[in-house]
C-alpha positions as CSV (number, residue, x, y, z in Angstrom):
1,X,-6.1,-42.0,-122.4
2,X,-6.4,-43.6,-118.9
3,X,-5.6,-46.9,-118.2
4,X,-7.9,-49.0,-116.3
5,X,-5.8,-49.3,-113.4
6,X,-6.2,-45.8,-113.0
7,X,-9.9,-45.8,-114.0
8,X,-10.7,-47.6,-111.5
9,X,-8.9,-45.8,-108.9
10,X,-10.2,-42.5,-109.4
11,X,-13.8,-43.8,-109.4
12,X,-13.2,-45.5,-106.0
13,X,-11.8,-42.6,-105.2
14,X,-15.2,-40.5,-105.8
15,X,-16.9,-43.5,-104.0
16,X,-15.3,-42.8,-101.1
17,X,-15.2,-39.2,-101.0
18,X,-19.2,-39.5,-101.9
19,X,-19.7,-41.7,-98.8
20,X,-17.8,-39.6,-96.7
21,X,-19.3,-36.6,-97.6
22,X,-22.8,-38.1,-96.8
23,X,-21.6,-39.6,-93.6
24,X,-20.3,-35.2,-92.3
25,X,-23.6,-34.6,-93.8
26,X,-25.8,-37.4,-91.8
27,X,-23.4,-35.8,-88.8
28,X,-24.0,-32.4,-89.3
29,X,-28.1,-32.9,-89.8
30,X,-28.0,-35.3,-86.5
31,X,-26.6,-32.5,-84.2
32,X,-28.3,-29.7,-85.9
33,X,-31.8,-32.1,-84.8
34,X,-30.1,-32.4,-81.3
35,X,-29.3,-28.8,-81.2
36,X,-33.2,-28.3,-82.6
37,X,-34.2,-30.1,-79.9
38,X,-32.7,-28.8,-77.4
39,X,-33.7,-25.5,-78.1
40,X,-37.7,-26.7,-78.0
41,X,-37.6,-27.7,-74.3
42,X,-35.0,-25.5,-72.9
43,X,-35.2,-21.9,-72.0
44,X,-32.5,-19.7,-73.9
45,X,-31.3,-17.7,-71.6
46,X,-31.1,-19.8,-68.5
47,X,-30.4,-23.4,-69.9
48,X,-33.2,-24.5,-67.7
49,X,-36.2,-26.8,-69.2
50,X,-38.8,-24.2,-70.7
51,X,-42.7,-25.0,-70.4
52,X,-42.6,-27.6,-73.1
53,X,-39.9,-29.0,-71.3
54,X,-41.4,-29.1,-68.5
55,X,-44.6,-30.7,-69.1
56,X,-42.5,-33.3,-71.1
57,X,-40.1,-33.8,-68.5
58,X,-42.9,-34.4,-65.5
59,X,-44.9,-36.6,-68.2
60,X,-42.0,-38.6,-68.3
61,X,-40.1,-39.1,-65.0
62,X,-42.6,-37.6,-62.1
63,X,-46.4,-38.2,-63.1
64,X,-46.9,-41.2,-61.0
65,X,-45.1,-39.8,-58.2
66,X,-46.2,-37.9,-55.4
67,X,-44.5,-34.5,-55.4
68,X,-44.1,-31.2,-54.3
69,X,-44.4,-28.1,-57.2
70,X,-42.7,-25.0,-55.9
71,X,-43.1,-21.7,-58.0
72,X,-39.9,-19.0,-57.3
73,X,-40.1,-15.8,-58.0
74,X,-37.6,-13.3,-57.6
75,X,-37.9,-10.6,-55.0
76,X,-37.2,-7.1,-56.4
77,X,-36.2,-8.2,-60.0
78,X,-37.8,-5.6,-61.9
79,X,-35.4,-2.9,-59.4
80,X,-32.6,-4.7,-60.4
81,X,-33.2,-4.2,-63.9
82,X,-34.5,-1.2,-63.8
83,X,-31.3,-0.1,-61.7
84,X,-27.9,-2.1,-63.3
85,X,-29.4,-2.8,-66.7
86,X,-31.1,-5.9,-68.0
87,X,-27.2,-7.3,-68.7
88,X,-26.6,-7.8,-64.6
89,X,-30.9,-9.0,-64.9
90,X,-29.8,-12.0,-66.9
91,X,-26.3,-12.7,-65.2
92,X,-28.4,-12.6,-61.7
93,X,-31.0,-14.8,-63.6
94,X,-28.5,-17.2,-64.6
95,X,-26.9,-17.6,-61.0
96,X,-30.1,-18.0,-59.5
97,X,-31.1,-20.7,-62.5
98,X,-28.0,-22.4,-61.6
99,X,-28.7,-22.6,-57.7
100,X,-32.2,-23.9,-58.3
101,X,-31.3,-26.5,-60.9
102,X,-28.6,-27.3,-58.2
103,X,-31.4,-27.4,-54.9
104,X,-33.5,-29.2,-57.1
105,X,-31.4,-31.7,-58.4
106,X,-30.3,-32.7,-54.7
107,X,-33.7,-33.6,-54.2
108,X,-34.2,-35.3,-57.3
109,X,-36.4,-33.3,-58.9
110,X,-36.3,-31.0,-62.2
111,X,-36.1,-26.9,-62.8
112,X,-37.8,-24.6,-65.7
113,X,-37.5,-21.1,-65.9
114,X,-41.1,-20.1,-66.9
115,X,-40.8,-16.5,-67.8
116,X,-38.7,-13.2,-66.3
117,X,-38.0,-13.7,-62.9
118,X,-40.2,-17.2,-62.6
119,X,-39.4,-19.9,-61.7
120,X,-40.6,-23.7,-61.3
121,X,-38.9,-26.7,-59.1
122,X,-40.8,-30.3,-58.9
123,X,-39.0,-32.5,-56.5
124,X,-40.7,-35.7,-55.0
125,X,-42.2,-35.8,-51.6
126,X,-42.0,-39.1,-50.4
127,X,-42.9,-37.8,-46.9
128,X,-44.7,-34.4,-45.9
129,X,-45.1,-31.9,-48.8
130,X,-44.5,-28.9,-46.3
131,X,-41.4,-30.1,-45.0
132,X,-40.0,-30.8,-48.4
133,X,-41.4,-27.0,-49.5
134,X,-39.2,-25.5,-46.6
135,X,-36.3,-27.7,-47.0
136,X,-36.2,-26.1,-50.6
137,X,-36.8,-22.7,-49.6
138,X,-34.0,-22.4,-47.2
139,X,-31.6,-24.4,-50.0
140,X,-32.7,-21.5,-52.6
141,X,-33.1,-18.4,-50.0
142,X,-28.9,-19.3,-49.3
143,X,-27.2,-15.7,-50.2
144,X,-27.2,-15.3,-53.9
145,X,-24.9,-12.0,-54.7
146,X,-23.2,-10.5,-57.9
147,X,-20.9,-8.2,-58.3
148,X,-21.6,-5.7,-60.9
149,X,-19.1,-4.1,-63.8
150,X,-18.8,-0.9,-61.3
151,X,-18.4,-2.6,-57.8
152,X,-21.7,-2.7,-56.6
153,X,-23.1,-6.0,-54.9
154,X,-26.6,-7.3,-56.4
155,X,-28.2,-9.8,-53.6
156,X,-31.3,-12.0,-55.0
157,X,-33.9,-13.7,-53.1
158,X,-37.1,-15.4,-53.7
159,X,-40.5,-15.7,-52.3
160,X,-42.0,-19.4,-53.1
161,X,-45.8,-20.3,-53.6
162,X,-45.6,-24.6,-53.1
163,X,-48.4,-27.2,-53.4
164,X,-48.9,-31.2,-52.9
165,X,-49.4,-32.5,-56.1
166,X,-50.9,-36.5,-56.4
167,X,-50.3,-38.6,-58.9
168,X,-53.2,-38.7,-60.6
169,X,-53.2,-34.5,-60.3
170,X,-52.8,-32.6,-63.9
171,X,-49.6,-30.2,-63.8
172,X,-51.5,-27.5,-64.5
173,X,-53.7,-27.8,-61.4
174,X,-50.9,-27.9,-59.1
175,X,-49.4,-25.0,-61.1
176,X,-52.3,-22.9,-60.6
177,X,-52.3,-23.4,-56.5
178,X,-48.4,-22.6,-56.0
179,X,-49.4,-19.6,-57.7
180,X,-52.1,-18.7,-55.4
181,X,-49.7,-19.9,-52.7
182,X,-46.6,-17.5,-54.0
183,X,-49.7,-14.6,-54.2
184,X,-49.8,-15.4,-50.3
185,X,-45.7,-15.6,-50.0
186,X,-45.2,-12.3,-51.6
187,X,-47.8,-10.4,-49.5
188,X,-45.4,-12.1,-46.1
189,X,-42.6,-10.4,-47.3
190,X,-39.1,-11.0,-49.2
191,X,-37.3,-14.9,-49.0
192,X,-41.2,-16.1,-47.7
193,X,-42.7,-19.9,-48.1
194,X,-46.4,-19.8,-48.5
195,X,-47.6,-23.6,-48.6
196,X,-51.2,-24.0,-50.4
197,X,-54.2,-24.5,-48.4
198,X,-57.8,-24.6,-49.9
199,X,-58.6,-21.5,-47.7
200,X,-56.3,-19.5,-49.9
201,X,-58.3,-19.9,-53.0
202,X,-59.8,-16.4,-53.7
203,X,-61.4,-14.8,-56.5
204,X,-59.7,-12.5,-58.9
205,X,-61.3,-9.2,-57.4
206,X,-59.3,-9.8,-54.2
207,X,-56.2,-9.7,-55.9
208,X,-54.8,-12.6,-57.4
209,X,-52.4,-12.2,-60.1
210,X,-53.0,-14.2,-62.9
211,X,-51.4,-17.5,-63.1
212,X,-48.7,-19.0,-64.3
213,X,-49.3,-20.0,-68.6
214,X,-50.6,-23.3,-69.2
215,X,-47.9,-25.6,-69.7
216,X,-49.1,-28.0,-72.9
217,X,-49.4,-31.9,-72.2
């Protein structure tokens, strides 16, 4: 029979292994909601905010600022695929991500990765919008190059669609004109800046690709 010296031991025992065993719990479910999280607003393959994130992101730090929204696409990236295999698609994606979070960054302002080979970068523009649009496409047009499992030397660049965007401007809006303007950048060429002007707005028989997905906010 147990004494109650020892009683007592072994049930403060249990106490503590109970508390301790709710406190790795309370740890575990807290990181798997930060991990949850995480994986809402950012894009899987690139690290880079997603659409959600985005919109959550801008709602947050950039709405009442003036700003410039710059849409990247890659040049070529369906060759590349196509070419080397969608393994070198996502490493090349994943440099690229890297350099535009990087450009962006510089000029404090955020990156997503919307879908494929597209790409969004909202910087502020506390002076001309244009300006700030070519400053970022020279930053992001820098040689981007990666060397493939066989010795072969994959070079990226991008052709960027950019807009204004006021404060007082929906994301969406501004969204949809850097797409028109990246419509006009593509048809210039590879590495091109196209900065929006109403005289680019065209209707859909002429040729517009459809725009980029809402993003919700």
């Amino acid at each position: 029979m147990l004494d109650v010296t020892t009683l007592i031991a072994i049930l403060l025992a249990c106490f503590l292994l109970g508390r301790l065993s709710a406190h790795v719990t309370i740890r575990r479910l807290r990181r798997h909601l930060n991990n949850t999280g995480w994986l809402l607003s950012h894009d899987s393959v690139t690290g880079l905010l997603n659409r959600e994130g985005l919109a959550a992101t801008y709602a947050d730090e950039l709405a009442d600022r003036y700003t410039v929204v710059a849409l990247i696409d890659l040049d070529n990236f369906k060759a590349v695929n196509d070419t080397f295999g969608h393994q070198t698609g996502d490493e090349l994606l994943l440099a690229v991500a890297e350099r535009i979070k990087h450009v962006a960054a510089l000029l404090g302002g955020v990156a997503a990765h919307l879908s494929g080979d597209e790409f969004v970068a909202i910087v502020p523009a506390d002076t001309r919008g244009d300006h700030v649009a070519a400053t970022l496409t020279m930053m992001l047009n820098e040689p981007v190059a990666l060397r493939t499992s066989d010795g072969h030397i994959v070079e990226a660049s991008a052709s960027v669609g950019a807009t204004s965007a006021s404060p007082t401007q929906p994301l969406n809006d501004a969204l949809r004109r850097a797409d028109v303007a990246m419509y006009h950048a593509k048809r210039l060429g590879r590495g091109e800046l196209a900065f929006f002007e109403p005289g680019m707005m065209m209707p859909p028989q002429e040729g517009v690709r459809r725009g980029p997905r809402a993003c919700r906010r």
